[in-house]
N, C-alpha and C positions, 0 to 999 in steps of 0.2 A: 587330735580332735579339735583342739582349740584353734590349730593353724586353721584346720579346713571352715570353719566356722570365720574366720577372721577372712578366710579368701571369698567364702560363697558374699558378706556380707561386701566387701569391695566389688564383686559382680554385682550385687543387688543396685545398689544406693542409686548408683549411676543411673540405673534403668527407670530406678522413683524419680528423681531429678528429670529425666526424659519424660518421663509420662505429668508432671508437675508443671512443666515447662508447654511440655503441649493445652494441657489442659487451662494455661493461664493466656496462652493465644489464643482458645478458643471461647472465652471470654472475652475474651479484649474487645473492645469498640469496631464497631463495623467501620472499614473503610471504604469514603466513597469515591467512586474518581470519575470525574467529570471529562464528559469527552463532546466536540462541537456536534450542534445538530446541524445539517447539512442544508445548504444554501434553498433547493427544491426540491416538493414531495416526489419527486422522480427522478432523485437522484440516490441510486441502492449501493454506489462505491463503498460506501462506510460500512454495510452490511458484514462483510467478509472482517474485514476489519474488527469491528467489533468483536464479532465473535470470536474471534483467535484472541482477543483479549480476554473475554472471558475465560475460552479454555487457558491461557496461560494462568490467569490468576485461579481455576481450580485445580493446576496443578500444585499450586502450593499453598491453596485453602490451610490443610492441617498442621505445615507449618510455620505460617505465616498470619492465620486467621481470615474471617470472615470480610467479604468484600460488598459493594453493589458500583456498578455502573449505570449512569442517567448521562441524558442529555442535555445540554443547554436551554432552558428555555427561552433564547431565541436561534433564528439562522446565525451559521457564520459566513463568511467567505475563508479563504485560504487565509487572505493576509489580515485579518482580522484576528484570524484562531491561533496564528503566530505571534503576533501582539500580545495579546491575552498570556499566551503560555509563555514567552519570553519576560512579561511582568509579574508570573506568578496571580494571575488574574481568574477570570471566570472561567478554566479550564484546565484542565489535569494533565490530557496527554492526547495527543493527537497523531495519525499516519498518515506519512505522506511520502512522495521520491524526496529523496536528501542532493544534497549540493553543502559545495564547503562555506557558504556563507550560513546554512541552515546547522551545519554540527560545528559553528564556530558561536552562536547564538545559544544553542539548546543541547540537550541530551540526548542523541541518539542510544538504543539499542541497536546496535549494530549485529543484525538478523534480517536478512530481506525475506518481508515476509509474504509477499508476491513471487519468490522465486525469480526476481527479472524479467517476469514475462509483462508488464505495464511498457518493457521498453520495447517491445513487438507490438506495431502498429499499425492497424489494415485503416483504409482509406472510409470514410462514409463521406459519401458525393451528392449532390443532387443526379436524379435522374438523368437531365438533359445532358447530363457529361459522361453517359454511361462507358462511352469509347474513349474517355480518357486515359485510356493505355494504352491505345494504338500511337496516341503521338509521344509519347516516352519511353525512348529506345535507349536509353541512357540517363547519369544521375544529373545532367547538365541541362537537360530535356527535361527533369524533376523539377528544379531550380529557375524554372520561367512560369510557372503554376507557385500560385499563393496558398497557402497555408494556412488554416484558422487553429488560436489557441486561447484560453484563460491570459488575463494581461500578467496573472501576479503568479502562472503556472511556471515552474522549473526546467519545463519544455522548453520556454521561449529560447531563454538563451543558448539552451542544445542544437537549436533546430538553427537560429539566427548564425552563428558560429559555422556551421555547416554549410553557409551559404542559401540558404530556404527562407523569402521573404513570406512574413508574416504576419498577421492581420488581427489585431486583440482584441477580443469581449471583455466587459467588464462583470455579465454575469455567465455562467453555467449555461442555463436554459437560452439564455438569448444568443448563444451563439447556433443552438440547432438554427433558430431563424433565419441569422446573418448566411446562415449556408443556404437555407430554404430560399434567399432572393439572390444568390450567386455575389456575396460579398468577398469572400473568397472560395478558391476551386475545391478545396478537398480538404477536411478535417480528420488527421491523424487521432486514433485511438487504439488503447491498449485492446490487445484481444480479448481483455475478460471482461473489457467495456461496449464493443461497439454493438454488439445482438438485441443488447439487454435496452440498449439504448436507440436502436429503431425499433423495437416491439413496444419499447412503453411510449411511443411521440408517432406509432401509423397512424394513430386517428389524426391527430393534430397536421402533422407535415406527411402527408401519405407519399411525397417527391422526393426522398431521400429514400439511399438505398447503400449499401458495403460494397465498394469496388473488389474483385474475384483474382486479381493478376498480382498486386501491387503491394509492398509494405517497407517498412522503414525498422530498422533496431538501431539501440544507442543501450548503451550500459545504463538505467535505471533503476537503483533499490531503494525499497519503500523501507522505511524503520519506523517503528514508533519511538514518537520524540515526548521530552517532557523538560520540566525546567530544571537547567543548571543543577539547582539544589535538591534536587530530588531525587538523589541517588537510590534510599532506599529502595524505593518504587522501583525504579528501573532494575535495578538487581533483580527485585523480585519476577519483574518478566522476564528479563533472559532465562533466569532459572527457569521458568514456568516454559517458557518457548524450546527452551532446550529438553525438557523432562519433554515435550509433546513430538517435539524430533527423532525422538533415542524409540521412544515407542508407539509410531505409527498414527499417533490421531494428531497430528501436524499436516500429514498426507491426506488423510483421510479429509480433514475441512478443506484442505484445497482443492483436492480432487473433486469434492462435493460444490465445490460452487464453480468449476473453470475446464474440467474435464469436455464437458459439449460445448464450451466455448472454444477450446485448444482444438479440437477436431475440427469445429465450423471453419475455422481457420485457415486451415491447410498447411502449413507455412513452410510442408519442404516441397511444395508445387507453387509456388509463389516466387517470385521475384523480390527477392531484398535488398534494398540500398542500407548498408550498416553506415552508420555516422559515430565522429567524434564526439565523446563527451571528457571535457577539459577540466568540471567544475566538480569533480568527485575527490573523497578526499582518498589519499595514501589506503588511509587503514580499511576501506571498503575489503569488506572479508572473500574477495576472487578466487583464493587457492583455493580454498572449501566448495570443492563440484558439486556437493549435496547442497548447497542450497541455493543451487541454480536450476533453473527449468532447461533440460538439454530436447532443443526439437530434432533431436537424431534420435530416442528413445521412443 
């Protein structure tokens, strides 16, 4: 009798300790985490973004405690938001495509959480170029036509490298214009960008339109980055990113914002020029086919 009493309390204690231990996170101090507000009100890239932050961090609400994410109260730029988080400054954690200068500065979570598919890029053109695929019958044919990008964007140097002269904005929004007056021929965008991005500028530039034939891939993963030191944090989203993988609402937010975007698309009736990307680093997680977007499925 005394044994079984001595055993049932070694089962027990354990389980008060668990429940003591959760109950004392869930107390704990809310944590906030600051993340950049986005250059222009019409720009909804961070939307997706966000939210998978969120789901990761209620995947591990009860074991890790209570969270809020806020925005910056002001705009950022890219290379502003990298500054900031590279000095442990006005920003917590930010997503963006990685490159090894950016996981040689910062923390990546290394989880692309785009699936790759930001490196799938259909063309938005002006109008008057609508036949711009008739005269490119090859990627050499690509390579006489200029390219618009972000100056401080990760593209640049993927696209420059690859031989694609390129032509840089200093902001976001200004570069629809630069295209709207033929500053350069064709601005490559991700497919879960470019719909969203001539529906919210018809009024504005009603001349631009998605080229139908044509598009570009390059190995591209997005990670949420955060500073150096701020391991914790990051722990706690893979955990949280991973718990949302194993069971389904990983897919499910993706599906839910890129799904009609990924059809609009087309992309096994389309024409692809794959490009080199040189500046990724080793540990970019490749073997793992689930957390690639396959356009053969």
């Amino acid at each position: 009798m005394k044994s079984f009493k001595c055993r049932l309390l070694q089962a027990v204690i354990p389980l008060i300790l668990i429940l003591f231990s959760g109950a004392a996170e869930l107390g704990a101090e809310k944590l906030v985490i600051r993340y950049p507000r986005p250059e222009s009100l019409k720009d909804e890239r961070h939307l997706y973004r966000v939210e998978l932050l969120k789901l990761a961090m209620e995947k591990t609400r009860y074991s890790h405690g209570d969270y809020e994410i806020i925005y910056t109260g002001t705009e950022m730029s890219q290379s502003r938001a990298l500054i900031e988080l590279e000095k442990n400054g006005d920003i917590d954690i930010i997503a963006l495509p990685s490159n090894l200068e950016r996981e040689k500065k910062l923390l990546p979570v290394r989880i692309p959480i785009m699936k790759g598919i930001l490196g799938y890029r259909v063309f938005i053109i002006n109008k008057s170029q609508r036949e711009i695929s008739r005269n490119i019958r090859s990627f050499s044919d690509l390579k006489k036509l200029k390219a618009g990008s972000g100056h401080d964007w990760a593209d640049v140097p993927i696209l420059e490298y690859n031989g694609i002269p390129v032509e840089k904005g200093s902001k976001y929004e200004g570069l629809f214009k630069m295209l709207a007056v033929s500053r350069f021929d064709y601005f490559p965008r991700g497919v879960n960008e470019a719909w969203n991005e001539i529906e919210d500028r018809k009024g504005a530039l009603p001349g631009l339109m998605i080229e139908e034939t044509l598009a570009l891939y390059y190995p591209f993963p997005v990670y949420f980055f955060l500073n150096k030191n701020n391991t914790a944090l990051a722990g706690r989203i893979e955990k949280g990113l991973e718990y949302a993988i194993n069971d389904g609402s990983f897919d499910n937010l993706f599906n839910k914002y890129f799904k009609t975007s990924l059809a609009k698309a087309n992309l096994k009736n389309r024409r692809i020029f794959v490009l080199k990307n040189p500046f990724l680093s080793p540990r970019t997680p490749f073997k793992n086919k689930s957390l690639w977007y396959d356009i053969n499925k």
